[in-house]
C-alpha positions in Angstrom: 55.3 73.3 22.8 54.1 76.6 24.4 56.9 78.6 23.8 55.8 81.6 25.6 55.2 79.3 29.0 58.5 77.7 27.6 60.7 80.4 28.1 58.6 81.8 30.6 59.8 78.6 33.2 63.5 78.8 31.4 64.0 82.7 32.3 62.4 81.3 36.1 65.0 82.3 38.9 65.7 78.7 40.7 69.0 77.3 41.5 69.2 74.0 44.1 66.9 74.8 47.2 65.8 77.9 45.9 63.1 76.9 43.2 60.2 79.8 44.6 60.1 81.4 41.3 59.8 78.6 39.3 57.0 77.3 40.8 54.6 80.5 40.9 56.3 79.8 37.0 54.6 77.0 36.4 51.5 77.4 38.7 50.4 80.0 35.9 50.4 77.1 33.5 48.6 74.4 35.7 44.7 75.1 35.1 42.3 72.8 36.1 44.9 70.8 38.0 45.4 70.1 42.0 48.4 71.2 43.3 50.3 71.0 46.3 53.9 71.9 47.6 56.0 70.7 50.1 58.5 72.8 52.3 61.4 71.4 50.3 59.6 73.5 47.2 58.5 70.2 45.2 55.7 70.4 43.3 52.4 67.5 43.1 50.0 68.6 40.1 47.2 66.0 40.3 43.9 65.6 37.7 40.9 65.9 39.7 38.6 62.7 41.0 42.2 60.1 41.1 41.0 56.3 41.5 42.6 55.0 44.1 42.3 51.3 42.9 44.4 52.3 39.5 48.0 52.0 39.4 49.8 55.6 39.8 52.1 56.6 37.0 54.9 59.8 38.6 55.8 61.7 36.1 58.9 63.5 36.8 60.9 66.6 36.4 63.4 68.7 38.4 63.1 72.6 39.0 66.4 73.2 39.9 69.3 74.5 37.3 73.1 74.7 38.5 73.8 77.9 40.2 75.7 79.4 43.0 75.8 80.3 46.3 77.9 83.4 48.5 80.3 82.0 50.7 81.9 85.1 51.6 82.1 88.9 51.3 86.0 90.0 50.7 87.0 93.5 52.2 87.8 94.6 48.7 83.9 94.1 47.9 84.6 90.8 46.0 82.4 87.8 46.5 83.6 84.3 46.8 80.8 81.8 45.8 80.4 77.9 46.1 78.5 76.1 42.7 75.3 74.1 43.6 75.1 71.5 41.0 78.1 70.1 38.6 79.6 73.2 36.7 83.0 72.6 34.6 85.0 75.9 36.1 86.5 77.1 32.6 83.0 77.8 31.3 82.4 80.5 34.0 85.0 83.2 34.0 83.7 86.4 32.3 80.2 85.5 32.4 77.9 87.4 34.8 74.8 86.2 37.5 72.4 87.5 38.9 72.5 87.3 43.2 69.4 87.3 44.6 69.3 89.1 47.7 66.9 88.5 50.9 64.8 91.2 50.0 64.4 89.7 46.7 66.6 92.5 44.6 68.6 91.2 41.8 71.8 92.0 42.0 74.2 91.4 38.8 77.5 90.4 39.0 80.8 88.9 37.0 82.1 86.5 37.4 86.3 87.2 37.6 89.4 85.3 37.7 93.5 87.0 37.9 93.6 88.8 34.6 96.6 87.5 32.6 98.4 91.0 33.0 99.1 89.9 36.7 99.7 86.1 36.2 103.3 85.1 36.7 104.8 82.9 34.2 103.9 79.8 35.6 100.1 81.0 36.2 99.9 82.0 32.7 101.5 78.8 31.4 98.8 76.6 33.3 96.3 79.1 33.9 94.0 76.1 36.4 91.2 77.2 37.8 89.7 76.1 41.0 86.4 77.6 42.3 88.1 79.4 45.3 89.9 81.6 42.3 87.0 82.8 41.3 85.2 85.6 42.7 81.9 87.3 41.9 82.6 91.6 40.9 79.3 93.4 41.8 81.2 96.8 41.8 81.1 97.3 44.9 84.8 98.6 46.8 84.0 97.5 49.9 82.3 94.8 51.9 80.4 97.3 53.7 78.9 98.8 50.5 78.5 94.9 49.4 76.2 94.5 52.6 74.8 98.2 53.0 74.0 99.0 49.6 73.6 96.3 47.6 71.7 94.3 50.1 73.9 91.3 49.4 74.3 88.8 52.1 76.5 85.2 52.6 73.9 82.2 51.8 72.7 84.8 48.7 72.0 82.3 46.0 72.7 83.3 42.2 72.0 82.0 38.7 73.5 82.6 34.8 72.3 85.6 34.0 70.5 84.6 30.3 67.5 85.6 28.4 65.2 82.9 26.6 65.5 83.1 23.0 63.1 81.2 20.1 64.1 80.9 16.5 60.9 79.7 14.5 63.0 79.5 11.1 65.3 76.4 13.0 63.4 75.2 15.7 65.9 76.6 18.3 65.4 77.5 21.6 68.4 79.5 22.9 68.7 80.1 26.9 69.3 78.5 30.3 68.1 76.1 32.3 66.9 73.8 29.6 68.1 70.8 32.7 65.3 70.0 33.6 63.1 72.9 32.7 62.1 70.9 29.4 61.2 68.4 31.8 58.8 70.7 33.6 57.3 71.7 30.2 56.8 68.1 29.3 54.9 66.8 32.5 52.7 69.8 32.1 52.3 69.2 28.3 51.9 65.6 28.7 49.1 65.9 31.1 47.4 68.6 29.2 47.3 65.6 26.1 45.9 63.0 28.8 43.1 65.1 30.2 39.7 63.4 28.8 41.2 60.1 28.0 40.0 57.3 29.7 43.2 55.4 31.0 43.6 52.6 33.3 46.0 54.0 35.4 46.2 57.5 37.3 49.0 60.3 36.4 51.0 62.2 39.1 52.8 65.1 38.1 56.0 66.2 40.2 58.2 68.9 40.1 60.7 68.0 42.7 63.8 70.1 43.6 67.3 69.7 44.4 68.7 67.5 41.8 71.7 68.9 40.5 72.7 68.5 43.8 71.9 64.7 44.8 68.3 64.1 43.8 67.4 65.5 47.2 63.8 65.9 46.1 62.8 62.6 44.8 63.7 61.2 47.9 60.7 62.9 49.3 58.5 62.7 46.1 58.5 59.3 45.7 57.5 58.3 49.0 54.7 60.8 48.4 53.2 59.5 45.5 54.2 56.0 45.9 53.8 55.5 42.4 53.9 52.1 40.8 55.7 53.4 37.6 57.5 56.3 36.9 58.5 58.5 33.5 61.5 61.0 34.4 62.3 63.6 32.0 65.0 65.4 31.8 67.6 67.7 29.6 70.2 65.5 28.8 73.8 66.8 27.6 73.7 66.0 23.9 77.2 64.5 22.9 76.6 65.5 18.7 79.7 68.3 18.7 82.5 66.6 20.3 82.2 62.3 19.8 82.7 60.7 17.4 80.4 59.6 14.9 80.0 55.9 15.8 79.4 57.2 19.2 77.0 59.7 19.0 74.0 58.6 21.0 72.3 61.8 22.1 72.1 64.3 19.2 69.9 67.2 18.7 67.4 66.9 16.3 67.4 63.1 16.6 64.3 62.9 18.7 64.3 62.1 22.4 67.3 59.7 24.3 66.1 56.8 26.5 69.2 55.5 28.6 70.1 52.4 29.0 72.3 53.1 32.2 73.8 55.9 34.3 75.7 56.2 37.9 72.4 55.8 39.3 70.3 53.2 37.5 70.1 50.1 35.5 67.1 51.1 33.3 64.3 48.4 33.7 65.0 46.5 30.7 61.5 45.3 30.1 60.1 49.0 30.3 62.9 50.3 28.5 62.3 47.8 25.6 58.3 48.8 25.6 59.1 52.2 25.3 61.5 52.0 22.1 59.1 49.3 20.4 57.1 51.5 20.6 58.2 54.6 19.5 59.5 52.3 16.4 56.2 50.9 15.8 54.7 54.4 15.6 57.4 56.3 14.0 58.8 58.4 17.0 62.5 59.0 16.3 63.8 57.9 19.6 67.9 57.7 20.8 69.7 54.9 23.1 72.4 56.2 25.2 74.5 54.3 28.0 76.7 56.7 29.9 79.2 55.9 32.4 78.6 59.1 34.5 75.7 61.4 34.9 72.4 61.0 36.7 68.7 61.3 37.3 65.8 61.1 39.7 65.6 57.9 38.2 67.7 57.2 40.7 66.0 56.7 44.1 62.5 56.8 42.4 63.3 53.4 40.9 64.7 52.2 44.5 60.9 52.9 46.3 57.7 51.2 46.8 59.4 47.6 46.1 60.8 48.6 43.7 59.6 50.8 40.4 60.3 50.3 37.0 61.4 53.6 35.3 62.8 55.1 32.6 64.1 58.2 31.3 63.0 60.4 28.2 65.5 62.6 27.8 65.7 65.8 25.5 69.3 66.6 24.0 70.8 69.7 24.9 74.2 71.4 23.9 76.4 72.3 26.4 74.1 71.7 29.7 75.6 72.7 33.1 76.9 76.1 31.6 75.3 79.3 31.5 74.0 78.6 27.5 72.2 75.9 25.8 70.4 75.0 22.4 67.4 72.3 22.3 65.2 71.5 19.4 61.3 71.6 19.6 60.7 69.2 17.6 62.7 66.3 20.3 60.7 68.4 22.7 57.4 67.8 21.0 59.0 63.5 20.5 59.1 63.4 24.2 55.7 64.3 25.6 54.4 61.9 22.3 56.3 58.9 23.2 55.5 59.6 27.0 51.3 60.0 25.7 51.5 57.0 23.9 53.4 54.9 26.8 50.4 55.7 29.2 47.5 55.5 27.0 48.9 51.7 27.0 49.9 50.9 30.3 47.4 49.0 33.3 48.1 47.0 35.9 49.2 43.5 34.1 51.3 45.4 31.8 53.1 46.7 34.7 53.2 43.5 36.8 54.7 42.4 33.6 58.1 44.4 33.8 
């Protein structure tokens, strides 16, 4: 892993629909490939000289990381804010954002919620939380200081306000974002490994966007690329601190989690089966999750072209979908081997074949 690009892509300003940053982010990153953007901000990073008679392989990652948007400006000066992408409410008060503003100033911000000194009894003995609680405190006093001075607007998008961290001694990255921007890491990394081999398929790269709030950019990549196989990668919420041990089936430092099933896909069994034989046969530590909820581009790429066979290579993180995560290098570094190994193997009968 590069850490420096790494935390470079983590730090990245990019909530749903507002990705910009993250791809001038990774952009730095992508010498010697061909890229292209769309105007729903997905990325296509392709090798020079593709053969168009080879069978495309997409590899796939997301840009996006939960976030929020301004819904309105209170007279006090207060913001009230909507949450693009899946955040559980009691991780939020207290914390602060950044708010982005349309001239592109970063504006920081608390997030709030009634202090206990002016809950009555019955707030205090529930103390719920619903999103149109919480505001967003910028300082301001008024809504025309919110608007004049600040610069902030309604539509204003914001993001956890966190700083990438490394720690070399245990193999811990510290930040935000880790959904999906380990993915975005690993489709770089992964075709970085590729470059020079002679394979008997082509590789796609995509950074698509939207995700977190209903895979709104693989709907357009995958009719894109049209690709005849797919490899999505993605942060996946690590279970390690909170199941039980018999259930444990995303840990950190376990190596990478291939899932058997989500909301949004039966995993192609036949694929899926490949990939852990082979991770087993070559010593990659590789996980097996099935999860009731949760989802991935996986999703409608798997639903296109007739129908794709796909899997996902997921790397555990702790607490995704809040404003701080932990991930290990080292099921990092697992992921883009495993995904190497799957492509130096694959051609077009071994895809017929699943």
């Amino acid at each position: 892993m590069n850490v420096k690009m790494f935390g470079e892509i983590c730090d990245a300003f990019g909530p749903s629909g507002f990705e910009e940053d993250v791809i001038r982010t990774v952009a730095k990153y992508c010498k010697g490939l061909e890229l292209e953007n769309d105007a729903m901000n997905n990325l296509y990073a392709r090798m020079p000289g593709e053969d168009p008679e080879k069978p495309v392989v997409m590899l796939d990652a997301h840009t996006d990381e939960c976030g929020f948007m301004v819904q309105s400006i209170r007279e006090n000066g207060s913001l009230e804010i909507l949450m693009l992408g899946g955040v559980i409410l009691t991780n939020l008060p207290a914390h602060t954002v950044m708010i982005r503003t349309r001239s592109g100033k970063l504006v920081r911000g608390i997030i709030s919620s009634k202090p206990i000194h002016f809950m009555n009894e019955a707030e205090r003995a529930s103390q719920s939380l619903s999103i149109e609680t919480l505001i967003v405190d910028v300082g301001a006093v008024s809504r025309k200081e919110v608007t004049e001075v600040f610069g902030i607007s309604i539509g204003d998008p914001a993001v956890p306000e966190v700083s990438f961290s490394y720690d070399e001694e245990r193999d811990l990255c510290f930040g935000k974002a880790f959904d999906n921007r380990l993915g975005c890491a690993a489709v770089l990394d992964t075709m970085k490994a590729l470059k020079g081999e002679k394979l008997d398929v082509d590789y796609v790269g995509v950074l698509s966007s939207q995700e977190e709030i209903g895979e709104r950019g693989a709907f357009v990549t995958r009719d894109v690329v049209k690709p005849d196989i797919a490899i999505c990668f993605e942060g996946c919420p690590a279970d390690d601190t909170f199941n039980p041990d018999y259930f444990i089936q995303t840990a950190m430092k376990k190596g990478p989690m291939l899932r058997h099933f989500d909301r949004c896909m039966v995993t192609n069994p036949r694929f899926q089966r490949f990939a852990l034989e082979l991770g087993k046969e070559l010593g990659i530590p590789v996980q097996e999750s099935v999860r009731s909820g949760g989802g991935t581009n996986g999703g409608p790429i798997h639903m296109s072209n007739g129908g794709v066979p796909v899997i996902v290579i997921g790397v555990p993180v702790r607490y995704i979908h809040s404003h701080h995560g932990f991930a290990c290098v080292a099921d990092y570094e697992n992921s883009v081997k495993l995904a190497v190994e799957i492509i130096k193997r694959l051609n077009a009968e071994t895809i017929q074949s699943f």
